[in-house]
Backbone as XML, in Angstrom:
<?xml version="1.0"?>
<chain id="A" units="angstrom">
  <residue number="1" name="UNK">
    <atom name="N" x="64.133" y="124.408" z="70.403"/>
    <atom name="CA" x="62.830" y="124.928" z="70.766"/>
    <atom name="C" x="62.048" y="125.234" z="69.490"/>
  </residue>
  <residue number="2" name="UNK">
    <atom name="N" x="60.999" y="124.913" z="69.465"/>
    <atom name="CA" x="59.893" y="125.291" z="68.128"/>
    <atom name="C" x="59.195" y="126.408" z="68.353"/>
  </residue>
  <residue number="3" name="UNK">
    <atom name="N" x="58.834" y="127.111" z="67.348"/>
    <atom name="CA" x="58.054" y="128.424" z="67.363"/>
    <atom name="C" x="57.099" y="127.839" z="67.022"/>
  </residue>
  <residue number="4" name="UNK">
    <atom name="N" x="56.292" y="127.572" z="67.521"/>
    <atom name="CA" x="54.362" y="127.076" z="67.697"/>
    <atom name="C" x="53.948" y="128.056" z="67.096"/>
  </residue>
  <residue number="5" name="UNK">
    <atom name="N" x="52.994" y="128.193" z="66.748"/>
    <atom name="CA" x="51.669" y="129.191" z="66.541"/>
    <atom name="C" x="50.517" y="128.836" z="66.425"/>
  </residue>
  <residue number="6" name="UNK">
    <atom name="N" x="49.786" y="129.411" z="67.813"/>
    <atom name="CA" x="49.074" y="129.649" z="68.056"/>
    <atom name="C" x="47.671" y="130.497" z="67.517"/>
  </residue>
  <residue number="7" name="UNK">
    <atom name="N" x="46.831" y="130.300" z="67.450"/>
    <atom name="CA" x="45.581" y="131.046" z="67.608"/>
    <atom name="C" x="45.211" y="132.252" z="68.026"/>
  </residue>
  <residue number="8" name="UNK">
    <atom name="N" x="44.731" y="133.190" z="67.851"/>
    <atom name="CA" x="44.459" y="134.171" z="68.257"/>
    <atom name="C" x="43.432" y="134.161" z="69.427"/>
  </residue>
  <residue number="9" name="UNK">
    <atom name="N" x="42.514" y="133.868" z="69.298"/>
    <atom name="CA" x="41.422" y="133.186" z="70.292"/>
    <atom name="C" x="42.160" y="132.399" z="71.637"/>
  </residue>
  <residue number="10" name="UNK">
    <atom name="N" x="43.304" y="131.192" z="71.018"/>
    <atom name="CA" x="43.922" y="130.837" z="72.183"/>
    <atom name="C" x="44.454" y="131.388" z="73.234"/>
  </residue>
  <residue number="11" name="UNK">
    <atom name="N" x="45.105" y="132.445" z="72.058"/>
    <atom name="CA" x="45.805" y="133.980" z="73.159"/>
    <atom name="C" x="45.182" y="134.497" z="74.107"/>
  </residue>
  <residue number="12" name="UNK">
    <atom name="N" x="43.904" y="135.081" z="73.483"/>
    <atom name="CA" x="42.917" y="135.730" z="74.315"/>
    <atom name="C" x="41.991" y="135.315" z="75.942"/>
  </residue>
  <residue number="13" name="UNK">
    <atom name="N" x="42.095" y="133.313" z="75.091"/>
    <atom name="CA" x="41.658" y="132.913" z="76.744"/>
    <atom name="C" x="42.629" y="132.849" z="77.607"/>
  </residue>
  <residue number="14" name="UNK">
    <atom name="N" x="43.997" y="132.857" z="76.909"/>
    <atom name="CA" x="44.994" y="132.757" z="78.012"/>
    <atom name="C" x="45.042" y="133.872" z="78.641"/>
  </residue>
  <residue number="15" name="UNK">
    <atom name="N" x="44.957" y="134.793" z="78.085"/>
    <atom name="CA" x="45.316" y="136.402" z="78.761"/>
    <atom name="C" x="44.090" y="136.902" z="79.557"/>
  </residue>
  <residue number="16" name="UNK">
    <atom name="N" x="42.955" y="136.179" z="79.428"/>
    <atom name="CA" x="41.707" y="135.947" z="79.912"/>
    <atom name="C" x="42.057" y="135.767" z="81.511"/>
  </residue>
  <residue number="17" name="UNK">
    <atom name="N" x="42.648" y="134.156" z="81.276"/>
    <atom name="CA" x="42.651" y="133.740" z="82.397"/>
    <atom name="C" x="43.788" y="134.544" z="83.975"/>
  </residue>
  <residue number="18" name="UNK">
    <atom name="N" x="44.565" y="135.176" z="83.047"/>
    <atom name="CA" x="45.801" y="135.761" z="83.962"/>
    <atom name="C" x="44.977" y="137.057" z="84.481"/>
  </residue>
  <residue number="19" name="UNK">
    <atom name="N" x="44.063" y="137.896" z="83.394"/>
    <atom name="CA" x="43.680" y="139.448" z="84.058"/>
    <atom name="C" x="42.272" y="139.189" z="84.365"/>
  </residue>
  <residue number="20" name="UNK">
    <atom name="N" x="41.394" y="138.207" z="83.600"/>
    <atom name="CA" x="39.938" y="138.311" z="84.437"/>
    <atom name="C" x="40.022" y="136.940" z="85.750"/>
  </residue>
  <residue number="21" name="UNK">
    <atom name="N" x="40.578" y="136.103" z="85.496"/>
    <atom name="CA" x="40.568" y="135.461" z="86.360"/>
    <atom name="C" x="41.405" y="134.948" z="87.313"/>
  </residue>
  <residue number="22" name="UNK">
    <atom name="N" x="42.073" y="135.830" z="87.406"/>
    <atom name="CA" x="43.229" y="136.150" z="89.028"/>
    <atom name="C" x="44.423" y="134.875" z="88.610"/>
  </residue>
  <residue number="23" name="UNK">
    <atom name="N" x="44.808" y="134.079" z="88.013"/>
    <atom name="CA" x="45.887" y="132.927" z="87.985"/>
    <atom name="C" x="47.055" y="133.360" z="87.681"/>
  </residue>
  <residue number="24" name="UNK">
    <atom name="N" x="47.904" y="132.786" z="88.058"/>
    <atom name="CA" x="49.061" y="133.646" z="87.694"/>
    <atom name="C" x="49.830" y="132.890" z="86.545"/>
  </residue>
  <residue number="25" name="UNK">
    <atom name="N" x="50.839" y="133.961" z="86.094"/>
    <atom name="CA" x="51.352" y="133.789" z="84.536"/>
    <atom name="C" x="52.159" y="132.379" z="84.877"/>
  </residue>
  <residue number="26" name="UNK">
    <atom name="N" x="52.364" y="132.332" z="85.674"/>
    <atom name="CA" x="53.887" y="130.502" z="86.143"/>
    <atom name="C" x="52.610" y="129.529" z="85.693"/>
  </residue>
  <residue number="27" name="UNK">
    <atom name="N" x="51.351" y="129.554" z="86.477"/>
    <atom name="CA" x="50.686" y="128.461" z="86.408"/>
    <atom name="C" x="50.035" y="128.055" z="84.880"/>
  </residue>
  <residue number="28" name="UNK">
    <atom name="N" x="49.176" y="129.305" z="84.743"/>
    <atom name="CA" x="49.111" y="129.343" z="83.242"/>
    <atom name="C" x="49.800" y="128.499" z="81.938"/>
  </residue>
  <residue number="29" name="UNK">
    <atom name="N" x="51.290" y="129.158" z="81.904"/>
    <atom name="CA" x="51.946" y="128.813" z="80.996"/>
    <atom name="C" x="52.462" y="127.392" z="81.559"/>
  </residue>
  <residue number="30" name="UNK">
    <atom name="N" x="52.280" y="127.158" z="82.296"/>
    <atom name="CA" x="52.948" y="125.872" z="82.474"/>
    <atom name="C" x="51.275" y="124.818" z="81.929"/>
  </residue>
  <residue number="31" name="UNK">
    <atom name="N" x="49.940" y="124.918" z="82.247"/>
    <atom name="CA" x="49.461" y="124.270" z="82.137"/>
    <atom name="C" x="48.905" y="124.602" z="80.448"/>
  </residue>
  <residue number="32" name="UNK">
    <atom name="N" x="49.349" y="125.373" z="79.787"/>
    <atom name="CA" x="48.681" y="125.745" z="78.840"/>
    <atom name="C" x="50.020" y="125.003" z="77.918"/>
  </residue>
  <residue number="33" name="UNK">
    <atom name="N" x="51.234" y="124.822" z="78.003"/>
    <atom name="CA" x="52.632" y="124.365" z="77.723"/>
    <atom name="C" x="53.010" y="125.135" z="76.623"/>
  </residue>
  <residue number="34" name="UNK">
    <atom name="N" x="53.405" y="126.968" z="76.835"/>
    <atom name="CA" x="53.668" y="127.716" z="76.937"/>
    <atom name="C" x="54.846" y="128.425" z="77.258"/>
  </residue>
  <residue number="35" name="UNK">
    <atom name="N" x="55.518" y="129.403" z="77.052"/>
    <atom name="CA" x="56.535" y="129.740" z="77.578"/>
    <atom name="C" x="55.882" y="131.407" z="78.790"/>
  </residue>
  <residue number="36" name="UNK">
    <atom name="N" x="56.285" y="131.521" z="79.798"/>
    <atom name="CA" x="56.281" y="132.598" z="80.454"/>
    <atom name="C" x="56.270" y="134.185" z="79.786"/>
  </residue>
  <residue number="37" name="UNK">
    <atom name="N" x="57.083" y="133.641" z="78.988"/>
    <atom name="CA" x="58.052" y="135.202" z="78.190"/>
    <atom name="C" x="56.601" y="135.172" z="77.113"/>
  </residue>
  <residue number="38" name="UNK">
    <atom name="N" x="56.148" y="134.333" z="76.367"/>
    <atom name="CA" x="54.742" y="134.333" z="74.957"/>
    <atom name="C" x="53.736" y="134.832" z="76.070"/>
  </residue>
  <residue number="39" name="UNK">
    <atom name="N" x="53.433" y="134.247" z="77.219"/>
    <atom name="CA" x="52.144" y="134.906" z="78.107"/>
    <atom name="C" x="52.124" y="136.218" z="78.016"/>
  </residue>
  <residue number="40" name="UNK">
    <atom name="N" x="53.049" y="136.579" z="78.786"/>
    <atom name="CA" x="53.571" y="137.763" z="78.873"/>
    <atom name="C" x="53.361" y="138.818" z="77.612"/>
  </residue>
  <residue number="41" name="UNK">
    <atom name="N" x="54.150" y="138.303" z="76.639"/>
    <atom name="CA" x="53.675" y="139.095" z="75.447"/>
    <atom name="C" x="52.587" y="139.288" z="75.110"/>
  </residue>
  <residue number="42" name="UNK">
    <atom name="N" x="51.519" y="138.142" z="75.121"/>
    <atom name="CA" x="50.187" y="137.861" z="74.739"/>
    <atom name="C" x="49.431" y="138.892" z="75.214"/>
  </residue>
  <residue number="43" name="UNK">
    <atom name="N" x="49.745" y="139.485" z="76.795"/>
    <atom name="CA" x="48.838" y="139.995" z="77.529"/>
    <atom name="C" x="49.293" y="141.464" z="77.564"/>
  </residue>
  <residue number="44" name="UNK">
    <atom name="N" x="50.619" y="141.894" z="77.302"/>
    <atom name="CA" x="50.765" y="143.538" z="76.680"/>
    <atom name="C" x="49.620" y="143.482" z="75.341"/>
  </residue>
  <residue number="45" name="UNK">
    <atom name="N" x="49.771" y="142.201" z="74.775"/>
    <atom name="CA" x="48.971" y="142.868" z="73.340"/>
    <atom name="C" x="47.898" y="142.448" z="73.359"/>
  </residue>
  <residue number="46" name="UNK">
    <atom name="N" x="47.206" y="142.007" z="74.044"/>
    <atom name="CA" x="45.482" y="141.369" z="73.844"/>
    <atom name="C" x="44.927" y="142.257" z="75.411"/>
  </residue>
  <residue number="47" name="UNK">
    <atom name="N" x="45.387" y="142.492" z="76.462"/>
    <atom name="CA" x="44.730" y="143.039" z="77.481"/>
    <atom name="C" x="44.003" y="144.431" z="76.866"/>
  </residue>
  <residue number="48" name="UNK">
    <atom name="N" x="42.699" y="144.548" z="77.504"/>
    <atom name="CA" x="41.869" y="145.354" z="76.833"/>
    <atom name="C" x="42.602" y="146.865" z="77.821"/>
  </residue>
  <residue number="49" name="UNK">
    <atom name="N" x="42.381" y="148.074" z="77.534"/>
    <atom name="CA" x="42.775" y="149.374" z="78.396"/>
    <atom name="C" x="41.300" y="149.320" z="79.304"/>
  </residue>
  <residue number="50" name="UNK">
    <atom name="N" x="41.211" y="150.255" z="80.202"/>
    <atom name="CA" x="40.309" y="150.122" z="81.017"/>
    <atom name="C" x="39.343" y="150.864" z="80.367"/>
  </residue>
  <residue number="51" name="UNK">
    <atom name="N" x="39.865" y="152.041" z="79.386"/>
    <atom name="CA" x="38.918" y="152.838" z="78.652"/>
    <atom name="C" x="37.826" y="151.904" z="77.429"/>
  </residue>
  <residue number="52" name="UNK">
    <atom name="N" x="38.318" y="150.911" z="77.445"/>
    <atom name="CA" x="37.932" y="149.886" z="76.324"/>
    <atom name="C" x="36.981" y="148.885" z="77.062"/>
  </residue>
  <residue number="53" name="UNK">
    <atom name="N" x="37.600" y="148.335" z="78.315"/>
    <atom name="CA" x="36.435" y="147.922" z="79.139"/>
    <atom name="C" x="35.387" y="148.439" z="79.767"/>
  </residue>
  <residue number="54" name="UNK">
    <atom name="N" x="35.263" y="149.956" z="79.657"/>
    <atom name="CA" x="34.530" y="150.714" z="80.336"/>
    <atom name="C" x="33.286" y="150.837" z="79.157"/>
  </residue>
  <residue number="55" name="UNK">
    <atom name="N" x="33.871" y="150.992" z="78.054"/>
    <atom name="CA" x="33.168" y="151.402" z="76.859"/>
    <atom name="C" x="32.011" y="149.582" z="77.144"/>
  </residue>
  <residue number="56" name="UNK">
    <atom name="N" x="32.772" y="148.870" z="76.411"/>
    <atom name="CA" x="31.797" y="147.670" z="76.883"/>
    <atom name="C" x="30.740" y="146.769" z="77.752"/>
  </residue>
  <residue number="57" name="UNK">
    <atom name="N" x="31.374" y="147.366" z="79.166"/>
    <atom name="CA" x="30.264" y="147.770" z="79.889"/>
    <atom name="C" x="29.600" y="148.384" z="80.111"/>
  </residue>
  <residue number="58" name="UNK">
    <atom name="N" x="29.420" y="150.013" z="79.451"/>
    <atom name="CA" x="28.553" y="150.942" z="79.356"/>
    <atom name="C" x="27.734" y="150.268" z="77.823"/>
  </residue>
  <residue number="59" name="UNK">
    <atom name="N" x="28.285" y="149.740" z="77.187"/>
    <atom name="CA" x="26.888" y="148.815" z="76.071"/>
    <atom name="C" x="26.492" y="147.916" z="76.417"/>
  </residue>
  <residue number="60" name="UNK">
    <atom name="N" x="27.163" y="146.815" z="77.304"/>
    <atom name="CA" x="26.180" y="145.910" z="78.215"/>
    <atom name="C" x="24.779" y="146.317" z="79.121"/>
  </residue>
  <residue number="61" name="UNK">
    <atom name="N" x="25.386" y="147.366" z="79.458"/>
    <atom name="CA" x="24.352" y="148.015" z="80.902"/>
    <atom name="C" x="23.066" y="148.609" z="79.734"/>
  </residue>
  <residue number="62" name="UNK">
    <atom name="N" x="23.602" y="149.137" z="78.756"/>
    <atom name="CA" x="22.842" y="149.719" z="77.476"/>
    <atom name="C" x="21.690" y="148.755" z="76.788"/>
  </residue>
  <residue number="63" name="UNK">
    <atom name="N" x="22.179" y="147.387" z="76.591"/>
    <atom name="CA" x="21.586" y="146.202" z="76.074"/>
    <atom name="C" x="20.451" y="145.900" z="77.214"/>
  </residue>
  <residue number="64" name="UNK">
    <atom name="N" x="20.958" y="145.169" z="78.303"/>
    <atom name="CA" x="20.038" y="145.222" z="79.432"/>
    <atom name="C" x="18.852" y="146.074" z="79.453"/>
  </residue>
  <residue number="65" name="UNK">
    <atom name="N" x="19.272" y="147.478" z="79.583"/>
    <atom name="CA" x="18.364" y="148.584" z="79.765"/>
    <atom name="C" x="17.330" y="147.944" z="78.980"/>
  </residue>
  <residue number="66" name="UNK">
    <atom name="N" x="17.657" y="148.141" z="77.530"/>
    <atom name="CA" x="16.948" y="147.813" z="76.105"/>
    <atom name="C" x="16.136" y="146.378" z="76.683"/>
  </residue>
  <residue number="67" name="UNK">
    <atom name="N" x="16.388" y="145.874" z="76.962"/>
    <atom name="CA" x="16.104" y="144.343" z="76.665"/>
    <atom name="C" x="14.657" y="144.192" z="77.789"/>
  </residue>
  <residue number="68" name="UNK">
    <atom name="N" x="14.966" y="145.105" z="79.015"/>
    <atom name="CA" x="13.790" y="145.185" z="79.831"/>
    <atom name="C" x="12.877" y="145.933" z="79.577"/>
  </residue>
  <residue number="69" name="UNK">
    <atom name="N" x="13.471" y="147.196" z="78.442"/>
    <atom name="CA" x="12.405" y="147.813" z="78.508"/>
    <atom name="C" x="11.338" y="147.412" z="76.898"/>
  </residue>
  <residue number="70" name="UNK">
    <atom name="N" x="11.920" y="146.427" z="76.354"/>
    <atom name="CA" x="11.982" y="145.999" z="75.389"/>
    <atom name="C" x="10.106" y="145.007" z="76.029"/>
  </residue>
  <residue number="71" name="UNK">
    <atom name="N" x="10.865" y="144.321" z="77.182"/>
    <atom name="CA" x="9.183" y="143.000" z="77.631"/>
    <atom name="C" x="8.366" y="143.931" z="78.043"/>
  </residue>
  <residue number="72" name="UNK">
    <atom name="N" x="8.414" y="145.021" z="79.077"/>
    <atom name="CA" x="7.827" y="146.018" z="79.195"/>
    <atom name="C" x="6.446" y="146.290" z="78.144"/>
  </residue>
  <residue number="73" name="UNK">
    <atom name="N" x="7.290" y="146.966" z="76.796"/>
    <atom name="CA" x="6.464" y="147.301" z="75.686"/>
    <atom name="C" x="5.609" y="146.269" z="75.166"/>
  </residue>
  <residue number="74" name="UNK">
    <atom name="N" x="6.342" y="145.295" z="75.245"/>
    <atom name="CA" x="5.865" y="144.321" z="74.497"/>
    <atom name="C" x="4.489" y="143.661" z="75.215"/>
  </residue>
  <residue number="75" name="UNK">
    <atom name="N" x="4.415" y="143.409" z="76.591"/>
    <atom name="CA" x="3.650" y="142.929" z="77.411"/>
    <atom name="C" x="2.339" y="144.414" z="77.710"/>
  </residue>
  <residue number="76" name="UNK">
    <atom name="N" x="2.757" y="144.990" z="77.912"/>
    <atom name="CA" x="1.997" y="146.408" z="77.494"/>
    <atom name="C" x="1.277" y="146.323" z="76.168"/>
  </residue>
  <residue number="77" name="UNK">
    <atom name="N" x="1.682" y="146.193" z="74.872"/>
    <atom name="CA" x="1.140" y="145.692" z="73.570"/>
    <atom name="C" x="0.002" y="144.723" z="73.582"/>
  </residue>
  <residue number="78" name="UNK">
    <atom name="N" x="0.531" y="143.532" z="74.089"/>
    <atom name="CA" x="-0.596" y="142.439" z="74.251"/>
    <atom name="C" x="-1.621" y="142.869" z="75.195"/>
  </residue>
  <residue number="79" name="UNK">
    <atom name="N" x="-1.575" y="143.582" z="76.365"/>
    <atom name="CA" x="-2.389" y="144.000" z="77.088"/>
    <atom name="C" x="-3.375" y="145.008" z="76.539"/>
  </residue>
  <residue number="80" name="UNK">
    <atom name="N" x="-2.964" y="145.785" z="75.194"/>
    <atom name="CA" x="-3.544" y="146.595" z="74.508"/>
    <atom name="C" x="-4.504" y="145.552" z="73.992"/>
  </residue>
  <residue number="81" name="UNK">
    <atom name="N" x="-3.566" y="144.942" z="73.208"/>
    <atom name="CA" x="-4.432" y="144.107" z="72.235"/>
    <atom name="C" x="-5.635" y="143.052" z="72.264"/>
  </residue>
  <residue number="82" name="UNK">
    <atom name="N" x="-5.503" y="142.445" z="73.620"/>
    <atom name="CA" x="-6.929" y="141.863" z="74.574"/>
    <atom name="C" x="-7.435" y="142.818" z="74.722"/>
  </residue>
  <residue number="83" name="UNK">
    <atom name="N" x="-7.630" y="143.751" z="74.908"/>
    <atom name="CA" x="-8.429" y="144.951" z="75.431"/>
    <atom name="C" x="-8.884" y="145.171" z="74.279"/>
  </residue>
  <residue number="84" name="UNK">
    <atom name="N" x="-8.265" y="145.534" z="73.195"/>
    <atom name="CA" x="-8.929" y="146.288" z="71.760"/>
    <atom name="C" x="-10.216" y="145.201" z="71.493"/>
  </residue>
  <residue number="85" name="UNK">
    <atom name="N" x="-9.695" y="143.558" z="71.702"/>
    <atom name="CA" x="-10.476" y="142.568" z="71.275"/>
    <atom name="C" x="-11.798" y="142.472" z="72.088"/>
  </residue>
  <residue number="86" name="UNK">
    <atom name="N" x="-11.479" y="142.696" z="73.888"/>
    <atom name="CA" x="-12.576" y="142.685" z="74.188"/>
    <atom name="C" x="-13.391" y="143.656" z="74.062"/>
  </residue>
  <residue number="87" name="UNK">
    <atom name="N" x="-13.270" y="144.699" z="74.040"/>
    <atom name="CA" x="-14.252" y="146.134" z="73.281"/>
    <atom name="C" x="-14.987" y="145.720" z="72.331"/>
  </residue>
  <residue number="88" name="UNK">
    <atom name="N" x="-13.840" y="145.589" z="71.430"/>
    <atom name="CA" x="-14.716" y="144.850" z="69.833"/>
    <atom name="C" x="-15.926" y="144.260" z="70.106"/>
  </residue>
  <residue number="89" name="UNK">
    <atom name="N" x="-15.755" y="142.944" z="70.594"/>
    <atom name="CA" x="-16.604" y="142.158" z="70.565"/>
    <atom name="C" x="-17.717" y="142.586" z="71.784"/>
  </residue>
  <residue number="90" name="UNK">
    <atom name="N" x="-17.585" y="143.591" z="72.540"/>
    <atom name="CA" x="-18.636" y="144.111" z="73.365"/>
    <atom name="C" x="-19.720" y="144.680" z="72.050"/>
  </residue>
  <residue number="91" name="UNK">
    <atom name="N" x="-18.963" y="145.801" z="71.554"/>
    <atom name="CA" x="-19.512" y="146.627" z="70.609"/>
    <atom name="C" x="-20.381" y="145.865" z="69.378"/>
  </residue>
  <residue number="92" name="UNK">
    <atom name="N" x="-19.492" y="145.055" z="69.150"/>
    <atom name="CA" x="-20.376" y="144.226" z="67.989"/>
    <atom name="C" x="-20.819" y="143.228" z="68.148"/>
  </residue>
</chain>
């Protein structure tokens, strides 16, 4: 048997695929050509804690927030800024 090594990244989609996307560790390692026992390991040490996924989705939801309130301002701005222009040119 050879000790492969792998990627770190490789790890991660594998352990990906077993906890975000429901497959199980037999199918996985068999299609990834893998051993059961390396999955396994992979996913004690790359699975995130829930406190760690929680954190990341509380900065996703954070980004979002930002990001809408972000066109908001911005579209608000330009709406200023036609306005400043048409005044102007009333006035002068």
């Amino acid at each position: 048997m050879s000790s492969r090594r792998y990627p770190d990244e490789f790890k991660v989609e594998a352990v990906k695929q077993v906890t975000e996307r429901g497959r199980r560790v037999k199918e996985v390692a068999e299609h990834l050509g893998v051993s059961q026992h390396s999955l396994y390991a992979w996913i004690r040490r790359y699975q995130q804690p829930d406190e760690e996924k929680q954190k990341q989705q509380a900065q996703a939801d954070e980004i979002r927030r930002l990001n809408a309130q972000l066109r908001e301002v911005t579209e608000e701005r330009d709406i200023l800024k036609k306005a400043a222009a048409y005044f102007a040119k009333q006035s002068g």
